[in-house]
C-alpha positions as CSV (number, residue, x, y, z in Angstrom):
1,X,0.0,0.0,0.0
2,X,1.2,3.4,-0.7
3,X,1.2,6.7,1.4
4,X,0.3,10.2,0.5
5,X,2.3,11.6,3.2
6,X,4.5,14.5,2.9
7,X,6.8,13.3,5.5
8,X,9.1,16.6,5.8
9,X,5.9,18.4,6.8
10,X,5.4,15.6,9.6
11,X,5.1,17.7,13.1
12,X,5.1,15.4,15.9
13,X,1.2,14.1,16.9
14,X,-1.1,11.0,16.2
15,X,-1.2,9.7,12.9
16,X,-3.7,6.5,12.3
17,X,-1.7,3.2,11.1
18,X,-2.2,0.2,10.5
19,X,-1.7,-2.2,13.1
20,X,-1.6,-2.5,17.1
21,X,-0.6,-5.5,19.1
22,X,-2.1,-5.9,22.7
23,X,-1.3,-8.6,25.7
24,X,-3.3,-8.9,28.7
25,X,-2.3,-9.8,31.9
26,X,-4.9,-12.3,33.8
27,X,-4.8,-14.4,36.5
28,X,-1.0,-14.1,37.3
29,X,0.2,-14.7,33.9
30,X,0.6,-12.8,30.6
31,X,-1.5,-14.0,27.3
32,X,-0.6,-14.5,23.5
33,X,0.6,-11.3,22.1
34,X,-2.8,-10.2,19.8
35,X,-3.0,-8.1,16.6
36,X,-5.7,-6.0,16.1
37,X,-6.9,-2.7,13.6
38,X,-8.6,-1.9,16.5
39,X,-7.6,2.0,17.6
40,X,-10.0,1.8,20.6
41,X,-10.1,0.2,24.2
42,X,-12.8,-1.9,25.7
43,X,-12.8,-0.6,29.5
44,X,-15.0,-0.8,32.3
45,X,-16.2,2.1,33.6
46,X,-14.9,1.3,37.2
47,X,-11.3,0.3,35.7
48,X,-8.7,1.1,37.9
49,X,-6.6,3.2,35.8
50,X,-9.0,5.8,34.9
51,X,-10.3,6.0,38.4
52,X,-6.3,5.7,40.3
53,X,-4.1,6.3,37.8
54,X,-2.3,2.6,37.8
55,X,-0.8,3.6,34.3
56,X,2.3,3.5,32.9
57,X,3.7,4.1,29.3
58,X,6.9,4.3,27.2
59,X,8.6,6.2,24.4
60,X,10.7,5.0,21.9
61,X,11.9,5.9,18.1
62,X,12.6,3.5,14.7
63,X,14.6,4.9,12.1
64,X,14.8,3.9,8.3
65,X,18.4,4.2,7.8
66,X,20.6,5.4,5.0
67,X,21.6,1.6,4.6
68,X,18.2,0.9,3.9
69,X,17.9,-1.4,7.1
70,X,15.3,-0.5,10.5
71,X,17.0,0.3,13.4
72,X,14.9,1.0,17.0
73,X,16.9,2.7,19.4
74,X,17.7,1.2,23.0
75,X,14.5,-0.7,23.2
76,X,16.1,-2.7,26.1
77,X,16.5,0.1,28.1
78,X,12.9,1.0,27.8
79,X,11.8,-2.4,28.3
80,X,14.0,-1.9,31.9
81,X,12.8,1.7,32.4
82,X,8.9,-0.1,32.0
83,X,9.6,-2.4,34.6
84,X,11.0,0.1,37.4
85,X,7.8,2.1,36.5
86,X,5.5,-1.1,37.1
87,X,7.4,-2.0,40.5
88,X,6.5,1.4,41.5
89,X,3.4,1.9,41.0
90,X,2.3,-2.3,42.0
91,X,1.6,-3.6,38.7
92,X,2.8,-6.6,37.0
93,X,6.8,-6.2,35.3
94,X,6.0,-7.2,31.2
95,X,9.4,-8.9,30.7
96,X,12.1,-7.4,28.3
97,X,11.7,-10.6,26.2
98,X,8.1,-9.9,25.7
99,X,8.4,-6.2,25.2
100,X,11.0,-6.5,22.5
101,X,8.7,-8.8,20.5
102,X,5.6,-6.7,20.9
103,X,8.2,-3.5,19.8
104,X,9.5,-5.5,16.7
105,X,6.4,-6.5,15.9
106,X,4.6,-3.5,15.9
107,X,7.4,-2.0,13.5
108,X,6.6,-4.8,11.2
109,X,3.2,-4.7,11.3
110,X,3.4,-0.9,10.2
111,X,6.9,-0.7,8.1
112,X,4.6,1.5,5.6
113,X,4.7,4.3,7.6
114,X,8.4,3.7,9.0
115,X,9.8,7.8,7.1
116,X,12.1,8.1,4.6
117,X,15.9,8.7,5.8
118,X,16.1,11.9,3.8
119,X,12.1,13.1,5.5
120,X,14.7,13.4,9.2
121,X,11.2,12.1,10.6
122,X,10.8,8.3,12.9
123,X,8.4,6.2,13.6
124,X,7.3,6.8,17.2
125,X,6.2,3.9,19.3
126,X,4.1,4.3,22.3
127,X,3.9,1.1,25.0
128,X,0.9,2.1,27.3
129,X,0.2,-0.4,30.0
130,X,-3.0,-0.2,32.6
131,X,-4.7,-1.7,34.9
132,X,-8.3,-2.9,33.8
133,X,-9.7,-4.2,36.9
134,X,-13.1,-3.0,37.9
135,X,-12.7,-1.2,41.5
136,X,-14.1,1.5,43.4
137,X,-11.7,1.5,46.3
138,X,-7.7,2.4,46.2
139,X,-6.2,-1.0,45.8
140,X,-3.9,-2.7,43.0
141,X,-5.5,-4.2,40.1
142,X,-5.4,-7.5,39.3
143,X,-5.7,-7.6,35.6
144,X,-3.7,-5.7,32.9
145,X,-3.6,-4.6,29.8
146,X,-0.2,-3.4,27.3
147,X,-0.6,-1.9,24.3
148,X,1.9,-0.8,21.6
149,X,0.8,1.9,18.8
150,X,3.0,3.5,16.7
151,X,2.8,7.1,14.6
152,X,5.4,8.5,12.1
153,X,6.5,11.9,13.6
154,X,8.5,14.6,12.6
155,X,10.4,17.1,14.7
156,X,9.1,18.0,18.6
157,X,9.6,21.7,18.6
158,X,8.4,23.2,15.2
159,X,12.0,24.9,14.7
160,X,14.1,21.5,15.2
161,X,17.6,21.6,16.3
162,X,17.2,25.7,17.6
163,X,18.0,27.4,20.7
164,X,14.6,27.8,22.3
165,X,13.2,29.8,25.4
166,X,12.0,28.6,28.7
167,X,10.1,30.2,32.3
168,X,10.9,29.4,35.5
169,X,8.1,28.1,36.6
170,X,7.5,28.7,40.7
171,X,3.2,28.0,40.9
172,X,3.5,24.9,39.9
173,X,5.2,21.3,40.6
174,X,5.7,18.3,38.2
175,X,6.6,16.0,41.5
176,X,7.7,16.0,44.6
177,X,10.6,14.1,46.4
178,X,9.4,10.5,47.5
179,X,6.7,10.9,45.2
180,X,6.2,9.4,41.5
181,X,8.8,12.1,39.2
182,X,11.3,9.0,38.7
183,X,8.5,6.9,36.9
184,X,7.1,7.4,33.7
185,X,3.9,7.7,34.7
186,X,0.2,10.0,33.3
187,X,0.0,11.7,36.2
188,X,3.2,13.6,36.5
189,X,2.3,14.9,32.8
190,X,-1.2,15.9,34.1
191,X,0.5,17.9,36.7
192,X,2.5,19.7,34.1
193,X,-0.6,21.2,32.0
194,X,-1.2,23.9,33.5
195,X,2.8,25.0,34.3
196,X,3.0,23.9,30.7
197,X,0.3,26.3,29.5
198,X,1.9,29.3,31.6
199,X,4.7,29.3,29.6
200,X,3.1,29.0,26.5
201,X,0.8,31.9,26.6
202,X,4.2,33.6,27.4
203,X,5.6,33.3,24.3
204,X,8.2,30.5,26.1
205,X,8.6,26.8,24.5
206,X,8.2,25.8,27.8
207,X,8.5,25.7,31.6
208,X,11.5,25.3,33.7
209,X,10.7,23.8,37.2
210,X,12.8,23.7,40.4
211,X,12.6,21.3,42.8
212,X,9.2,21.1,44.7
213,X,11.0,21.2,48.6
214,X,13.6,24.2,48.3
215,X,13.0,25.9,45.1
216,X,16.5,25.6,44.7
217,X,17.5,23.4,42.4
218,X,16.9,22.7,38.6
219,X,14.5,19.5,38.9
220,X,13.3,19.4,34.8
221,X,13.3,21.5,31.9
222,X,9.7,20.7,30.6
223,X,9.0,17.1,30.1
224,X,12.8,16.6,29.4
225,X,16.0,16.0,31.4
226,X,18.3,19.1,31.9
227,X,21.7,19.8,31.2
228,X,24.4,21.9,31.0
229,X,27.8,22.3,29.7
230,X,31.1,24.5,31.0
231,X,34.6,23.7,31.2
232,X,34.6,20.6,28.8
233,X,32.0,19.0,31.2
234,X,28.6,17.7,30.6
235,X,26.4,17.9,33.5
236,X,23.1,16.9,34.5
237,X,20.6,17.3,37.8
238,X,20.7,14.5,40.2
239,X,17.3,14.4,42.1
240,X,14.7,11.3,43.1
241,X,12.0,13.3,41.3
242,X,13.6,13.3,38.0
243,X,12.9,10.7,35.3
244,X,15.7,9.3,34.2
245,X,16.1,10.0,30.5
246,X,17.5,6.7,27.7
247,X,18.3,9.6,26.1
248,X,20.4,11.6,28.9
249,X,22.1,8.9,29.6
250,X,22.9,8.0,26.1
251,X,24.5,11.6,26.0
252,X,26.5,10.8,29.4
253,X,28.1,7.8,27.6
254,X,28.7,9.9,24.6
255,X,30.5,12.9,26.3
256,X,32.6,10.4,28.1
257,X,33.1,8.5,24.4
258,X,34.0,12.1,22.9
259,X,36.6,12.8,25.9
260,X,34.1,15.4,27.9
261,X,33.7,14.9,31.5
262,X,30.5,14.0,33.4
263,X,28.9,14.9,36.3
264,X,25.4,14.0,37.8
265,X,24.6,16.1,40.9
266,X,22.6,18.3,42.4
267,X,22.4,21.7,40.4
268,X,21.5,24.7,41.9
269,X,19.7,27.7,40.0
270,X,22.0,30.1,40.5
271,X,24.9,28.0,38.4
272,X,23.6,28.5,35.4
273,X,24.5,31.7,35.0
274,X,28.4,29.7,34.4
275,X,27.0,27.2,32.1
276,X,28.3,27.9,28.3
277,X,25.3,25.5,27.0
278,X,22.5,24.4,28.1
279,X,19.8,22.2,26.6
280,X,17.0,19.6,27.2
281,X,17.0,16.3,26.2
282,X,14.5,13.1,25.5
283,X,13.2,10.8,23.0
284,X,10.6,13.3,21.2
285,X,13.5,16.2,20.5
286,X,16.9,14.3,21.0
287,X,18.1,17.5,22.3
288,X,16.3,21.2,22.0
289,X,19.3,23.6,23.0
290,X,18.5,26.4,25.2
291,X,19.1,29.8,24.3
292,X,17.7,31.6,27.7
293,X,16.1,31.1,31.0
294,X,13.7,33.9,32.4
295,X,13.3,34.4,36.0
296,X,10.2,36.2,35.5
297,X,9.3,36.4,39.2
298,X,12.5,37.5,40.1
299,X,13.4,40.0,37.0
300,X,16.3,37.8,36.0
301,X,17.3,36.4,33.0
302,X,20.2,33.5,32.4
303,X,21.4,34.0,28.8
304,X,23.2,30.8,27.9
305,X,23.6,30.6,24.3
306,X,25.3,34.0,23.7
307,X,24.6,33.6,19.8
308,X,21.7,32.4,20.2
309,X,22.6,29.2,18.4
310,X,23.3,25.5,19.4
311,X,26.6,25.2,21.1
312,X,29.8,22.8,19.4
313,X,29.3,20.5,22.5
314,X,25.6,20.2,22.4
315,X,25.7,20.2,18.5
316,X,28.6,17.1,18.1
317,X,26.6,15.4,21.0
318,X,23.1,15.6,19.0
319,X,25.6,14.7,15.5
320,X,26.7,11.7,17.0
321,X,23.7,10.3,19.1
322,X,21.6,10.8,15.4
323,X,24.2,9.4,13.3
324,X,24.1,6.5,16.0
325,X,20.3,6.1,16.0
326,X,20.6,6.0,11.8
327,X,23.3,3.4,11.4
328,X,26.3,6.1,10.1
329,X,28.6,5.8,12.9
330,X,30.0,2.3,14.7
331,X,27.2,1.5,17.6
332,X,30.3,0.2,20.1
333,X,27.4,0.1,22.7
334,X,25.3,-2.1,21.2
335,X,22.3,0.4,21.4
336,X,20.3,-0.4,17.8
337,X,18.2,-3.5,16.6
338,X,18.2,-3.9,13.4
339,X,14.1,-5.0,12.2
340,X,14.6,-7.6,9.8
């Protein structure tokens, strides 16, 4: 079958596909993996995620590569990052065994939709994994459900690889220390809306959030990991209510690769007035460098890049990480699968 996409105007939303595959999770055990057209659920009303939040969900890329071979990036690691979610939040761990499968799958299922090398746009997979158990009161569910969906997406932010804007946000948390920030989980997202929206209607690409206790120290940038760069040294917040990024600490092993130093600590708001780059970093964007960081409460403003353009640093990190995920440079790390 053949698309009418124009895949270098792809932004980065929901685009119907072909296939999903789905397992449930009953009576202690996980089912067959099953294939289905099917773009909707079949829940109960009383169904413990919508009513508790027992929801988790994932985020990884595909690439068609300039070899002509599929590659999915660190699908292990999200596999990994799935489970420490599930033991967190008292839901059944989907082994990495089944995971990969349902990922490679999924891919195969839907390789018409997998972009061009030349479009710079990925297929984007989304795991989503519930509980499905009817309950009214606050207790674990006992039955499960996974689902894996993929949509071709472009770039995150509309200008791509630019130095963007960001607010301090103060009114708002994403999570608090000892709560749920480290998993991957809807409710912290929920939590950001609103912070989110702020900085929108501000003319910011998004918010910058502190840690919920102190106010004191840079917790996320958005819905990404933070980072910043001085003295030949990449380094990145250390904090319990911080997700921890594939993609962060993809960039850790790639500094140290590249002969940068690395450091993963607690970071202060104050330092970044000595960071020389700055940028945020996940799956959706790779990396979107940072240009400034407005203290609007306070009347402040950190200008990082002084240009106003990607740094070298962050520009040969986000080179080699993409050349990586694509199949141009070696992969000594073993981080791609190649879809057969």
């Amino acid at each position: 079958m053949e698309n009418n996409i124009e895949w270098s105007k792809l932004g980065f939303g929901y685009m119907p596909t072909d296939y999903n595959v789905r397992r449930y999770y009953h009576n202690g055990k996980w089912g067959e993996m099953e294939i289905t057209s099917e773009t909707t659920i079949n829940l109960h009303m009383a169904a413990e995620c919508l009513h508790y939040g027992q929801e988790a969900f994932e985020g990884l890329k595909a690439f068609r590569c300039p070899d002509g071979k599929v590659r999915v990036f660190r699908m292990d690691e999200n596999a990994a990052r799935l489970q420490f979610t599930c033991r967190g939040l008292v839901m059944p761990e989907l082994p990495t065994e089944l995971f990969c499968e349902m990922v490679e799958k999924v891919i195969k299922l839907n390789e018409r939709f997998i972009p061009p090398y030349e479009s710079g746009a990925a297929l984007y997979i989304r795991p989503l994994f519930i509980g499905i158990t009817p309950e009214v009161g606050v207790r674990p569910a006992k039955d499960f459900l996974c689902v894996m969906f993929v949509s071709p997406v472009g770039p995150y932010f509309k200008g791509g690889f630019a130095a963007s804007d960001y607010v301090i946000i103060r009114s708002h948390d994403r999570a608090a220390p000892l709560g749920t920030g480290c998993y991957k989980v809807a409710g912290n997202y929920a939590a950001s809306l609103k912070a989110n929206q702020i900085a929108h209607e501000a003319g910011f690409a998004g918010e910058f959030y502190l840690d919920a206790k102190e106010k004191k120290y840079i917790d996320e940038c958005g819905a990404a990991n933070f980072f910043g760069i001085k003295n030949n040294t990449y380094i990145t917040p250390k904090s319990p209510s911080i997700l921890p990024s594939i993609t962060n600490k993809s960039l850790q092993q790639i500094a140290k690769d590249l002969g940068y130093n690395v450091e993963v600590r607690p970071v202060e708001e104050t330092e970044l007035s000595t960071f020389e780059e700055a940028g945020a970093c996940g799956t959706a964007a790779v990396i979107s460098p940072i240009n400034r960081i407005v203290d609007i409460e306070n009347n402040h403003e950190y200008k990082i890049a002084k240009d106003g353009k990607p740094g070298p640093i962050s520009t040969r990190l986000y080179t080699t990480l993409r050349n990586i995920q694509y199949g141009i440079e070696e992969d000594k790390h073993g981080w791609t699968t190649i879809i057969e």
